[in-house]
RODO-552646 format. One record per residue (C-alpha): residue in one letter; y, x, z. Coordinates in steps of 0.2 Angstrom, whole numbers, padded with zeros to 4 digits, always signed. Example, Ala and Ser with C-alpha at 12.3 -4.5 7.8 and 13.67 -1.06 7.14 Angstrom:
# RODO-552646
A-0022+0062+0039 S-0005+0068+0036 
//
This chain:
# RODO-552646
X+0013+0009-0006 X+0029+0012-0017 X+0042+0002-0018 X+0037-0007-0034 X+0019-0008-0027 X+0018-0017-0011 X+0008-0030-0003 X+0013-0047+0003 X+0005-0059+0016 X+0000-0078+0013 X-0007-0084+0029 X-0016-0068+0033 X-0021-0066+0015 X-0015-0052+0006 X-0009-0053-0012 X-0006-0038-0021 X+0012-0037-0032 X+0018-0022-0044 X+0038-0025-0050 X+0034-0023-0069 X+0047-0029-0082 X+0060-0031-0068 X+0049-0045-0061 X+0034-0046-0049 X+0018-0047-0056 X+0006-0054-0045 X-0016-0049-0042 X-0023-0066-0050 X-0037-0063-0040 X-0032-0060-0023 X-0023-0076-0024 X-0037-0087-0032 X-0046-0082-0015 X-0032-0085-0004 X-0034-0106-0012 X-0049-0108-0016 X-0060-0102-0004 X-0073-0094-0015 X-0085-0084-0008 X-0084-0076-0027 X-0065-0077-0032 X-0067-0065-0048 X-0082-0077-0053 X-0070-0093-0049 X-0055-0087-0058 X-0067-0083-0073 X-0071-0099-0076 X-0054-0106-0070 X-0045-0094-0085 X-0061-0104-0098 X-0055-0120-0091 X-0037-0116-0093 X-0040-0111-0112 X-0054-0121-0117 X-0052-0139-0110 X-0033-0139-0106 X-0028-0130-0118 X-0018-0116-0111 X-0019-0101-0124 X-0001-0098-0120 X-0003-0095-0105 X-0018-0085-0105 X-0006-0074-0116 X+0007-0071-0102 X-0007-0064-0091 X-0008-0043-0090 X-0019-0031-0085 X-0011-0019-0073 X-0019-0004-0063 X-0017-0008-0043 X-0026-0003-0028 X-0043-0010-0026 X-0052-0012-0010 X-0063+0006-0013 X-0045+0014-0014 X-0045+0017-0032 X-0032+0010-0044 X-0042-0002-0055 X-0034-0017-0070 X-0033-0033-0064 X-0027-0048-0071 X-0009-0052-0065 X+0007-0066-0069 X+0024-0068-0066 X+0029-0081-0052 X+0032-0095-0066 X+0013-0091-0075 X+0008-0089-0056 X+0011-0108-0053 X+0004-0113-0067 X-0011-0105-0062 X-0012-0113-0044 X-0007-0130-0049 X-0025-0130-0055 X-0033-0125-0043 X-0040-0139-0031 X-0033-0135-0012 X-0022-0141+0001 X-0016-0124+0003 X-0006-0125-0016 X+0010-0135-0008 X+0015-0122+0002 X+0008-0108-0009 X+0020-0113-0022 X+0035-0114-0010 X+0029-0096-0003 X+0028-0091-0021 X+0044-0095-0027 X+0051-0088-0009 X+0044-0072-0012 X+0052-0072-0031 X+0069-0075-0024 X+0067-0062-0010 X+0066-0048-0022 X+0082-0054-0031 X+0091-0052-0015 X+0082-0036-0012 X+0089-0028-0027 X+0107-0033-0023 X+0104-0027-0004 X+0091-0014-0003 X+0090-0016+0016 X+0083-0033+0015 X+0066-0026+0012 X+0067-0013+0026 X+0071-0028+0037 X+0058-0038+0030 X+0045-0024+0031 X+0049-0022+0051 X+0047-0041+0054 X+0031-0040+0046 X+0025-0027+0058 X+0031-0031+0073 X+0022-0049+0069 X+0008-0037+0069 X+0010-0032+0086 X+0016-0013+0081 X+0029-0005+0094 X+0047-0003+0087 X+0044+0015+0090 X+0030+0016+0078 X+0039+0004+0065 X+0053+0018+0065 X+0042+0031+0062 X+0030+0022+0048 X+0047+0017+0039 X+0053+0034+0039 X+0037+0041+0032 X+0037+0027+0018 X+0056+0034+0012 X+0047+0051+0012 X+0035+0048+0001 X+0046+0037-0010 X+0058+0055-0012 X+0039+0063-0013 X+0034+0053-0030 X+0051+0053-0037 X+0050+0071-0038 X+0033+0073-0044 X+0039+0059-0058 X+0054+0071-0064 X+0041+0085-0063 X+0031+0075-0076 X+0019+0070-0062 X+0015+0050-0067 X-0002+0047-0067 X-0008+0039-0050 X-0026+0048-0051 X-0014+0065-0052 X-0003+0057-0035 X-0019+0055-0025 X-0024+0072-0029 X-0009+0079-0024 X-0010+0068-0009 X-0026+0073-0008 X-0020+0089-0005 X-0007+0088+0009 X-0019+0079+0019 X-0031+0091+0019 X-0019+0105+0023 X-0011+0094+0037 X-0028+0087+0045 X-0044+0097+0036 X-0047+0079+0029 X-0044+0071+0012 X-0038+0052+0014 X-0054+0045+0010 X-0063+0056+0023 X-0049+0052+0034 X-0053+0036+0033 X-0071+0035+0036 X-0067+0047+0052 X-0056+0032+0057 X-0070+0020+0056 X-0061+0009+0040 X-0074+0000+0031 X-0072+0006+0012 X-0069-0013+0005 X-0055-0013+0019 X-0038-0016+0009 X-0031-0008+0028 X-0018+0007+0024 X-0025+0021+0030 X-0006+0027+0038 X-0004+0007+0044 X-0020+0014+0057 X-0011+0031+0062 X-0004+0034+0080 X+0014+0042+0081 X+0008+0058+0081 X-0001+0059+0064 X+0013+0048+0056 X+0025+0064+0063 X+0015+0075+0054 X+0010+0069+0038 X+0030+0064+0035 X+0031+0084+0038 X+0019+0091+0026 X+0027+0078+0013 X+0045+0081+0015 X+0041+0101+0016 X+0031+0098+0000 X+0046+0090-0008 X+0058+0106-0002 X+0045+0116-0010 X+0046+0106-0026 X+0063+0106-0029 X+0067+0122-0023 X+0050+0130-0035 X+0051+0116-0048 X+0032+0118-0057 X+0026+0112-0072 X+0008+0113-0071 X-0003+0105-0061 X-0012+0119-0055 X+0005+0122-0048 X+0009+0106-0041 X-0008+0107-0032 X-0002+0125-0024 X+0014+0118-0018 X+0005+0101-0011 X-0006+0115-0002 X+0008+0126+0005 X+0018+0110+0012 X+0002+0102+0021 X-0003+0121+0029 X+0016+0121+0036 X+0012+0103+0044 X-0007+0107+0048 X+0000+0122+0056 X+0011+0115+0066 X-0001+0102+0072 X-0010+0114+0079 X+0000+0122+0091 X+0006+0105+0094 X-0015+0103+0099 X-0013+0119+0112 X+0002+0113+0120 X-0004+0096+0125 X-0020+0101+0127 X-0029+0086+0115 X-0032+0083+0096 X-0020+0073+0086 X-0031+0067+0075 X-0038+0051+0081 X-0055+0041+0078 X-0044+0024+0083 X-0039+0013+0070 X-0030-0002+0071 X-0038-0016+0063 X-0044-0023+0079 X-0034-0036+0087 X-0041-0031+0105 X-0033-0014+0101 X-0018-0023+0095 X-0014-0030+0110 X-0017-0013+0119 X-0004-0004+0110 X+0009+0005+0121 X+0023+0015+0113 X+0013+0018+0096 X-0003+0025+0104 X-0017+0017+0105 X-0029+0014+0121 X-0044+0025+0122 
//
């Protein structure tokens, strides 16, 4: 994810955040079911959001809450309700749970870690290794995956000053490299990898060193195209997407020849067997 759309932990939950308004809006949703314990969290904060207007009165808040597009669990950007870190609280404070003390601390922690971000950008580089390594990923890997996020941040700063700014038209593009670099779109790449389709897993956070290497290539070449070529339309951006996954697919495979094995993997990593087996970013066969 980008920089101003990222996910945060909570006690192995993950809540989905999007800087918006030079603030963090928060999923509503994911964070109702990291509380509450619903088996249907869109159903419980439905009625939560009546309860808030209806009985207690709330309409103000229910004001301060916005739709905003974010990554849903099939992949595709989808509206969801969202609220700043003070509407946030409110939100928990009425929700029943033990888990609400020290949600509201790890909320408020969270808000004040992004002001510190902004002062010193690497704070969030740091931040972002701690949580991998608490993972279990290699420093090796955590190198590379950083690396690869910087690349795509240049990547979708260039498609924005191309007029490229709709997310269906990134994954396109996306869609594009990919399949030049590995004869795979994401979404196929992920069902190759065995990723359940409601997973919220990244599908690069279950790549081995070697696909990390080479989708980091295709997307910087892509970038150099870009800026070297500058298009306009999107059939063009969809040709030089193309031409900077075939330089990386290319390489790949003679990279394939040499060592005599395929770099694209089946493995994944969202066992925690095969977290514990992880040697210097590969994963056990």
């Amino acid at each position: 994810m980008s920089e101003n759309h990222q996910l945060v932990v909570f006690r192995e939950n993950s809540i989905r955040r999007l800087f918006y308004q030079n603030e963090w809006y928060f999923s509503v949703i994911d964070i109702v079911a990291a509380l509450s314990g619903s088996a249907n969290s869109r159903r419980y904060w439905s009625d939560l959001k009546r309860q808030l207007v209806e009985k207690e009165g709330f309409s103000e808040l229910y004001e301060k809450i916005v739709q905003l597009k974010m990554q849903a669990p099939d992949g595709k950007m989808r509206e969801t309700d969202c609220a700043n870190t003070k509407s946030m609280l409110r939100i928990v404070q009425s929700i029943p749970s033990p888990k609400a003390e020290p949600f509201k601390r790890w909320l408020a922690k969270v808000g004040y870690e992004r002001v510190q971000e902004i002062e010193n950008p690497e704070l969030a580089q740091e931040r972002m290794k701690q949580l991998y390594e608490q993972k279990g990923y290699s420093k090796d890997w955590i190198d590379k995956r950083l690396r690869g996020i910087a690349i795509r941040q240049n990547l979708t700063d260039e498609w924005k000053e191309r007029g490229i700014t709709e997310q269906t038209d990134y994954a396109i593009l996306t869609a594009e490299i990919s399949k030049a670099t590995f004869g795979m779109t994401p979404s196929e790449y992920k069902q190759h990898k065995n990723i359940p389709v409601t997973s919220k897993a990244n599908l690069r956070d279950n790549m081995t060193d070697l696909e990390l290497i080479f989708t980091m290539l295709g997307e910087r070449v892509t970038t150099e195209i870009s800026q070297n070529e500058k298009p306009e339309a999107m059939s063009e951006h969809k040709q030089v997407a193309k031409r900077g996954g075939r330089v990386a697919g290319n390489a790949r495979k003679e990279t394939e020849k040499e060592i005599g094995k395929s770099v694209i993997s089946k493995n994944n990593y969202l066992s925690s067997s095969k977290q514990k087996k992880r040697i210097k970013g590969e994963w056990d066969e």
